[in-house]
N, C-alpha and C positions, 0 to 999 in steps of 0.2 A: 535603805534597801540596796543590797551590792548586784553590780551588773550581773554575776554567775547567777545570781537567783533568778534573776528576769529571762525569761520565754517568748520568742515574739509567734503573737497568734494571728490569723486572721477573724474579722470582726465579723459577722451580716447581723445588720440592725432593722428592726421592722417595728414601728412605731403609731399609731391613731388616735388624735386626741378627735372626743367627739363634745360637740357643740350645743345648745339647746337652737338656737336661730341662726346658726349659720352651719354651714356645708363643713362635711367632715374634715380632719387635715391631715392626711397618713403623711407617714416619712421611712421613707428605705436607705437604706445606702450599705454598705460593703468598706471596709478599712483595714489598716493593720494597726494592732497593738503589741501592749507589751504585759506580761501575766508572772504571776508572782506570788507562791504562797506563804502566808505568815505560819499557818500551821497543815496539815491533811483536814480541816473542816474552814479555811477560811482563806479566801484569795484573791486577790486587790489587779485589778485590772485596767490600764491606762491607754485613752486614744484620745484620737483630735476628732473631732467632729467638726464638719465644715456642710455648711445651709447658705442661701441665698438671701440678704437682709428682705425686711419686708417690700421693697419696690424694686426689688430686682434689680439692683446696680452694681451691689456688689455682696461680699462674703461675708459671715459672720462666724470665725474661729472659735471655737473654747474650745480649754486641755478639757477631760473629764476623768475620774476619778473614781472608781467603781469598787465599792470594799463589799465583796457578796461572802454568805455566811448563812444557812440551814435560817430561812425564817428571817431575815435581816438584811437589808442590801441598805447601803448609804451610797450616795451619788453626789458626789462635788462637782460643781463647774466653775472652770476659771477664765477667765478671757473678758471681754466687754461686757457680760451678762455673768453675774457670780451667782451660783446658788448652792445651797446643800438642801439634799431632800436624805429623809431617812423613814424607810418604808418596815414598817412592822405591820404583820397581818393586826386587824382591829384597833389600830394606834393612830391617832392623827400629831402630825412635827408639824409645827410652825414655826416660818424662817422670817427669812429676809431674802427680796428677790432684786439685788444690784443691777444698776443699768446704767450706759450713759446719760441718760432722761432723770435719771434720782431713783432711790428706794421704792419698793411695795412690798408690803406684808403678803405672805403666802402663803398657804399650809399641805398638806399632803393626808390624806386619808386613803390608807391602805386597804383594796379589800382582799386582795391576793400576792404572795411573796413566794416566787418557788425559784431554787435555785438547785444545778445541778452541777456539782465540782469536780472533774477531773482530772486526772494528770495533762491528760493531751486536749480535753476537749469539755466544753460544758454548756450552761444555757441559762439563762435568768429569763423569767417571766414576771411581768410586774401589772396590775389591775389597781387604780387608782382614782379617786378623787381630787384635782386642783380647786382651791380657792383661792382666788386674788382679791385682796384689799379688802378680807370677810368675807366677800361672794362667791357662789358660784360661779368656775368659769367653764369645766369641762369634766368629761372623765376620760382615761384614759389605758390605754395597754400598753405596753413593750414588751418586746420577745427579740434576748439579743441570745445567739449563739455563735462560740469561740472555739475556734482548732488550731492548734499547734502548726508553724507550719513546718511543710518541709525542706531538707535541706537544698541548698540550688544543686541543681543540674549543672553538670561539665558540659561545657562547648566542645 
């Protein structure tokens, strides 16, 4: 992928995994990336997402890897936690979910994939089932939308 192709956009990510016995766990946040079309119906989207390890001491980094496409989004994470999820409306993908701690089987069942592609701006929406280790862990949403940004201002 040559740097002229890449677009830096800004990111708003709004995310809620929901629980059976415990308490909801939304996640927000706000970033910048970088956007990139392979073709006018398919567009590969890259940022850092940065959360707070489980006890609050310190960060937990991964690149992410966003390949969204009419009906298809695939999501890599790279960093201390590896994963690929690939979300097809009625499809469930079974991975592998890396960790410092060792492996867990994952899988992903899709019940909704909308993605909207623009030149300057667009929006993924994702409705899902997680299983970890064969079970039930959660279900969840995302709803990330992307704008182009613009150029800086003169001092």
């Amino acid at each position: 992928m040559s740097e002229e192709n890449k677009k830096p956009v800004l990111i708003n990510l709004m995310a809620i995994a929901r629980y059976d016995r415990m308490p909801d766990y939304p996640i927000q946040f706000m970033t910048r990336g970088m956007l990139h079309y392979r073709d006018p119906k398919t567009a590969v989207l890259t940022y850092t997402e940065t959360q707070p390890d489980d006890d609050g001491s310190g960060m937990i980094e991964s690149d992410i890897v966003l390949n969204m496409e009419n009906h298809r989004v695939t999501m890599e994470r790279r960093g201390d936690f590896n994963n690929t999820m690939v979300f097809i409306p009625g499809h469930r993908y079974e991975g592998v979910y890396r960790t410092p701690f060792g492996e867990m089987g994952m899988a992903v069942s899709a019940r909704a994939v909308e993605c909207r592609i623009g030149e300057d701006k667009g929006a993924v929406h994702l409705k899902y089932q997680l299983d970890v280790q064969g079970s039930y862990t959660s279900f969840n949403e995302l709803h990330l939308e992307y704008m182009a940004e613009k150029g800086e201002n003169p001092e």
